[in-house]
C-alpha positions in Angstrom: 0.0 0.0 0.0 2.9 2.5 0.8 4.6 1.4 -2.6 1.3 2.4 -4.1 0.9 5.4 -2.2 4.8 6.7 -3.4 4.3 5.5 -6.9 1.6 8.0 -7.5 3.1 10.7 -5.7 5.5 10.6 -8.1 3.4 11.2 -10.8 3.6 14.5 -12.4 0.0 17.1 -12.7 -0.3 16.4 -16.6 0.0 12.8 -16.2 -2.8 12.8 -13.8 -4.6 14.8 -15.2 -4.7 12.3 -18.2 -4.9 9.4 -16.3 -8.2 10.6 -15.0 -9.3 11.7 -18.2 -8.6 8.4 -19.7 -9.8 6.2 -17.3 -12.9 7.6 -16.0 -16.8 7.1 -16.8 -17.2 7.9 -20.2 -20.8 9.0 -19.5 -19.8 11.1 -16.7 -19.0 14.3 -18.9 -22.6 13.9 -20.3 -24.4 13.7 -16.9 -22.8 16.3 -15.5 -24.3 18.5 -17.8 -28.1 17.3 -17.6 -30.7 20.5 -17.9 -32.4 20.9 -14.3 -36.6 19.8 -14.3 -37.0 23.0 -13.2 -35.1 25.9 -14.1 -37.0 28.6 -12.5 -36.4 27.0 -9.1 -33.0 27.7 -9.5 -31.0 29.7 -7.0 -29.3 31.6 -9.2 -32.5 32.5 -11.3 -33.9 33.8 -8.1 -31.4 36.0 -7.1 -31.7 37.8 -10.7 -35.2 37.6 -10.2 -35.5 39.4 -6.5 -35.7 43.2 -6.8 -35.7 43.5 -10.4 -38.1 44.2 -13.0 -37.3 41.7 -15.5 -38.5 38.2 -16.5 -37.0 34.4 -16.7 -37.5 33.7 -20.6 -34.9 30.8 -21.5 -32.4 28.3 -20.4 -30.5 26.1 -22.7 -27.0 24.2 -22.9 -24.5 25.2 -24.9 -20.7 24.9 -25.7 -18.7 28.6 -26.5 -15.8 28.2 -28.1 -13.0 31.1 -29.1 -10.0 30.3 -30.5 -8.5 26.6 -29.7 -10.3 26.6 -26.6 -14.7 24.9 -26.1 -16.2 25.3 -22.5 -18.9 23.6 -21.2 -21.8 26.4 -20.2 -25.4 26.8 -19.6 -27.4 30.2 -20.6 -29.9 31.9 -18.6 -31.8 34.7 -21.0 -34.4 37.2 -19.1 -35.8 40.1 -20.4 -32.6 42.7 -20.0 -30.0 40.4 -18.7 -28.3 36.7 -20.2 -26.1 35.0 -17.6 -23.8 32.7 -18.6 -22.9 29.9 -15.7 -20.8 26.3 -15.1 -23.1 23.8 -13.8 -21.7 22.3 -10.6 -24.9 19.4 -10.3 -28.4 19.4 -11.9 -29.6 22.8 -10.1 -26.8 24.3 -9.0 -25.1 26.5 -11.0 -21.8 29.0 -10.9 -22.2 32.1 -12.4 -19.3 33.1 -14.8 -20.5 36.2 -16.6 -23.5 38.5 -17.2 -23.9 40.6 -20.1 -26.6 43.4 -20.9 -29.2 42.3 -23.8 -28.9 46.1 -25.5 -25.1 45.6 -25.6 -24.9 42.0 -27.3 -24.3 40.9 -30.9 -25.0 37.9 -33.5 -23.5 37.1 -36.3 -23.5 33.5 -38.7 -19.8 33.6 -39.4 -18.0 31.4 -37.6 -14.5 31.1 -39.0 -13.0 34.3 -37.6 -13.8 33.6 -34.1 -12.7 29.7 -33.6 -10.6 27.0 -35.2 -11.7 23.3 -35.9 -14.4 22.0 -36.8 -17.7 23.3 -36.1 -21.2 22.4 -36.8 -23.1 25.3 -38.8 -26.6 24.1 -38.9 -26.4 24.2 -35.0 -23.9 26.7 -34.2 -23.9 30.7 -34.5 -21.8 33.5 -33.5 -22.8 35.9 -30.4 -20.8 38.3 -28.4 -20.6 41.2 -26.0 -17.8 44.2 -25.2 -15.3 42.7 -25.8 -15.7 39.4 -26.9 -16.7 36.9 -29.5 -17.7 33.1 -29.4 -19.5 30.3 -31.7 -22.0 29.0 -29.4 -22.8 25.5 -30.5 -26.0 23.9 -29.2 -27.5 20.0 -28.9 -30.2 20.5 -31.9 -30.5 22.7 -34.8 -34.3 23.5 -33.1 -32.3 24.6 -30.2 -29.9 26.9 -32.1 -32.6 28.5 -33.9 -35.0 29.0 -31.2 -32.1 30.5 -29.3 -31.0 32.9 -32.1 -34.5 33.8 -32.8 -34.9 35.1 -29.2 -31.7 36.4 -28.6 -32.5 39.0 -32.2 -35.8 39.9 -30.8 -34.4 41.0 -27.4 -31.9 42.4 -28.4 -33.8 44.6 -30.8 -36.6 45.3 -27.9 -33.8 46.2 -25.1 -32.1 48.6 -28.0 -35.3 50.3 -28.9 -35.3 51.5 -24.9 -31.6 52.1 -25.0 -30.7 55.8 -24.5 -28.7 57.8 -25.3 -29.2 56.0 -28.7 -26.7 58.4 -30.3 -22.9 59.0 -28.7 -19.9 60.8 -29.7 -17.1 57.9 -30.4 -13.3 58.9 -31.0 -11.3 57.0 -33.7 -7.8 57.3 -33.8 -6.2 57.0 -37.5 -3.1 55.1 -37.8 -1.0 54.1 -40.3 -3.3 55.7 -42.7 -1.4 58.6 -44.2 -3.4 61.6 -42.8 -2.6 64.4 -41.1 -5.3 64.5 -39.0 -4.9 62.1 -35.7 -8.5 61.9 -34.5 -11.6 62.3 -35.3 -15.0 62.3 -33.4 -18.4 60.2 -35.0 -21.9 60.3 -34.2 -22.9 56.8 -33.4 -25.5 55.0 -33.2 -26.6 52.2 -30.6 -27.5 50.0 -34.2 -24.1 50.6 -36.4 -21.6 48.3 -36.5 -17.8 48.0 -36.5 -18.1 48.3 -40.5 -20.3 51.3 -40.6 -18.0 53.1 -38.2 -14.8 52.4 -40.4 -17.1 53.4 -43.3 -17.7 56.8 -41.6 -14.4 57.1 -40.0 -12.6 56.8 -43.8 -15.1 60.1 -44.7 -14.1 61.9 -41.9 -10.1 61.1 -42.8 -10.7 62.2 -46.1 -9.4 58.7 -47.3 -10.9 57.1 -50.5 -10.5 53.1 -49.7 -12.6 50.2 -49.2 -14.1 49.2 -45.6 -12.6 45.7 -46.1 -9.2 47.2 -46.4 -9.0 48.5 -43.0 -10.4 47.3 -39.7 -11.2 48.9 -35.9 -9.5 48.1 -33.2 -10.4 48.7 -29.3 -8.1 49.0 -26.1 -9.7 48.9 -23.4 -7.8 51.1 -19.9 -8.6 47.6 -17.9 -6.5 44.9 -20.1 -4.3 47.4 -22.1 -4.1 45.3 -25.3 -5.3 45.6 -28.5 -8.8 43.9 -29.7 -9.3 43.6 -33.4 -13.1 43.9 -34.2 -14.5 41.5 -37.1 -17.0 43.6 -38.1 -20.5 43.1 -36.5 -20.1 44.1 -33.2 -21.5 47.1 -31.9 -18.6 49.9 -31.1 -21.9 52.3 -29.3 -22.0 49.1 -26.5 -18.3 49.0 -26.2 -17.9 52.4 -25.1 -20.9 52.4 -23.4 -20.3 49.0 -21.7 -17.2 50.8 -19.9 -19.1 54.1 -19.0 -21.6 51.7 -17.4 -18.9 49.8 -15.5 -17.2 53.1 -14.4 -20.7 54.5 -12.9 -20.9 51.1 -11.4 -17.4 51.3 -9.4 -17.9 55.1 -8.3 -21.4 54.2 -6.4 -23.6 55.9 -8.9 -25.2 52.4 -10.4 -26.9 49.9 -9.1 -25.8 46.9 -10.4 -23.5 46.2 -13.9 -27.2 44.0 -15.2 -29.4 46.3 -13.6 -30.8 49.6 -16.0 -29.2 52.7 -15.5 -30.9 56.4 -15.1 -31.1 57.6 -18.5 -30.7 61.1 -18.0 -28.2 61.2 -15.7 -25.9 59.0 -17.6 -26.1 60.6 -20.5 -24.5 63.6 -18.4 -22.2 61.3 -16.8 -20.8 60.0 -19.9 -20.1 63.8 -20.9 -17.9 64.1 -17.8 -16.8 61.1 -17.4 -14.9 61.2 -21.1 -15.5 58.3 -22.1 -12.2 57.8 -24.4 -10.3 57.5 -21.5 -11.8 54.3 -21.2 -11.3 52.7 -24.3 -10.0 54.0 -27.1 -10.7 52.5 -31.0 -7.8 52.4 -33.5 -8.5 52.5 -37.0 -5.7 50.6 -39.2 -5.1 49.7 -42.9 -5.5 45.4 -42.8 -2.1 43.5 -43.4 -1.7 42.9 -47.0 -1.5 39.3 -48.0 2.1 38.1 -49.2 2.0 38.0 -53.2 2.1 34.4 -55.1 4.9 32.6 -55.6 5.8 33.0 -59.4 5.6 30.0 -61.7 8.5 30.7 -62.9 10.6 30.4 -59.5 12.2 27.3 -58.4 9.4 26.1 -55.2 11.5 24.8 -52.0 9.9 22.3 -51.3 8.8 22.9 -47.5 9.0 20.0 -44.5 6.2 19.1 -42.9 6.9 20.5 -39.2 5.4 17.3 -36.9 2.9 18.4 -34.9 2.7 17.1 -30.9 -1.0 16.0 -31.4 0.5 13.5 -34.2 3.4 12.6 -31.7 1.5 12.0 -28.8 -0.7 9.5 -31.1 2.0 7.7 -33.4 4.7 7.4 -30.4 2.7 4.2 -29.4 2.0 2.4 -32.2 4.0 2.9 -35.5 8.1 4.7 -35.8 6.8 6.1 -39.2 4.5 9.2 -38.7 4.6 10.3 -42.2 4.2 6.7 -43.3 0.8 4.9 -41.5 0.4 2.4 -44.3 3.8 0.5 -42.8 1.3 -0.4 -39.5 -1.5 -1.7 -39.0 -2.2 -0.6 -35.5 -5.0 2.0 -34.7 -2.7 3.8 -32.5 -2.2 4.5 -28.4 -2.4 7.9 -26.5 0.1 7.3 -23.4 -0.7 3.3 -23.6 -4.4 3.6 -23.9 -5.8 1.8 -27.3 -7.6 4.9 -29.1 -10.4 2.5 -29.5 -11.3 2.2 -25.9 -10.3 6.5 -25.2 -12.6 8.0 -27.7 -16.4 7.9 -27.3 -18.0 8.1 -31.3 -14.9 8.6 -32.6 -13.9 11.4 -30.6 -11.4 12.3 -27.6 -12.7 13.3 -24.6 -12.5 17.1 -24.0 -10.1 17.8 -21.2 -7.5 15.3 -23.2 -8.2 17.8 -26.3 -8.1 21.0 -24.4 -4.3 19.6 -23.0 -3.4 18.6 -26.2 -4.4 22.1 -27.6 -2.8 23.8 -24.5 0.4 21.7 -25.1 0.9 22.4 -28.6 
């Protein structure tokens, strides 16, 4: 037993991490994440429920992914507010973020935001400041009935939304213009692409939209965001006014409506560029083509540590699988007995992907 007990001591956090992965349940992942009977009886929906004027309308499972990385999370959509939470048993639930409705954004192209392969017919793109994911849902009637209500709340909470006009400050560079800044009128409904489209006429510069693209830094994070295109700049900079009012004592809550009036003056005083600030750049050419009449080095095939950690088990020629026969290991587990319908299991993936 103490030989036991030294052995696994010795193991190191990745290896355990896979060991657990490999070895446990492999219906575990998909009970954790059953739907409560009840949603409304959730704690979590009562506490956005108590002292608010706003409704429960919609809970549903879903997977956001961004970039390399796909986490498990459960949405809660009420009239003004959509919570997004882990689920720690059947009805209890962690929150992890909460986003205004007015300040949110859809969008149905997916390859911009996340790598791999996705699932159209039941995925779409939504976001809020400053983010984008492809939230991918168990049915195509899920994903629509989600995307349907998302578009009409959205619309509703924007409708109420004041001030529905604000002054926004774009800063030019790299565009060969004397002028450094310049201040737009925008509204709470244009998007990223209507603001570069109005920030080009204001520069003076004769261009396409798709040549150049808005960027936001936000005071908080200090890095650069580039914007696809569809989100909603008017949220951004509102979304920080918001959360500035909130810090000093002069809001209620970051879900809960403001005071029109009042913040209308506050954003005046406040200045909200200070905040965030929006970039507008020339896109990175592409490289030219290769001419035909160039000699081509042929280029090597750089081995990839997904393809390492598979092949290392079964066959000594990666580039080569027809010399073996064997399906392949991962760490001395047959793939056959890992993977559930053909697939790894996620925390195995998300290590891989974190790895490599």
């Amino acid at each position: 037993q103490r030989m036991k007990y030294q052995s696994y001591r010795r193991q190191s956090a990745p290896s355990l991490v896979l060991t657990k992965a490999l070895t446990r349940s492999r219906t575990l992942s998909r009970e954790s994440f059953q739907p409560p009977v009840c949603p409304e009886s959730c704690s979590l929906v009562h506490s956005f429920l108590a002292g608010f004027d706003r409704a429960f309308l919609l809970h549903g499972h879903v997977q956001l992914r961004t970039g390399m990385q796909t986490q498990d999370r459960h949405l809660f959509l009420f009239t003004d507010v959509l919570v997004i939470s882990k689920a720690k048993s059947a009805n209890h639930f962690k929150q992890k973020a909460q986003v205004r409705v007015c300040q949110m954004w859809t969008a149905g192209y997916m390859d911009e935001v996340c790598e791999g392969s996705m699932s159209p017919e039941r995925s779409f793109v939504m976001g809020w400041p400053t983010c984008n994911y492809v939230a991918t849902f168990r049915s195509t009637e899920d994903k629509e009935k989600w995307l349907s209500r998302l578009k009409s709340r959205i619309r509703e909470e924007k409708e109420s939304e004041e001030p529905k006009t604000i002054p926004l400050r774009v800063y030019g560079k790299g565009i060969n213009t004397f002028a450094v800044t310049k201040t737009l009128p925008v509204s709470n409904w244009d998007s990223t692409n209507e603001v570069v489209r109005l920030a080009l006429q204001q520069f003076g510069i004769i261009g396409n939209v798709k040549d150049f693209q808005l960027w936001v830094i936000s005071k908080k994070d200090n890095v650069p965001y580039p914007l696809i295109g569809h989100e909603f700049p008017f949220s951004i900079q509102m979304s920080h006014v918001i959360q500035s009012l909130s810090q000093r004592g002069e809001g209620r809550d970051a879900a809960a409506p403001p005071v029109h009036p009042q913040l209308a003056l506050q954003m005046e005083q406040l200045q909200a560029y200070k905040h965030c600030q929006f970039i507008l750049k020339p896109r990175p050419s592409e490289p030219p083509p290769l001419s035909s009449e160039l000699p081509q080095k042929p280029l090597k095939r750089r081995r990839s540590f997904m393809g390492w950690a598979f092949w290392r088990g079964s066959s000594p020629h990666p580039d080569h699988p027809g010399l073996s026969t064997s399906r392949g290991c991962l760490f001395g587990q047959p793939l056959s007995r890992v993977c559930v319908e053909d697939a790894l299991p996620r925390p195995v993936m998300d290590m891989l992907a974190f790895l490599y």
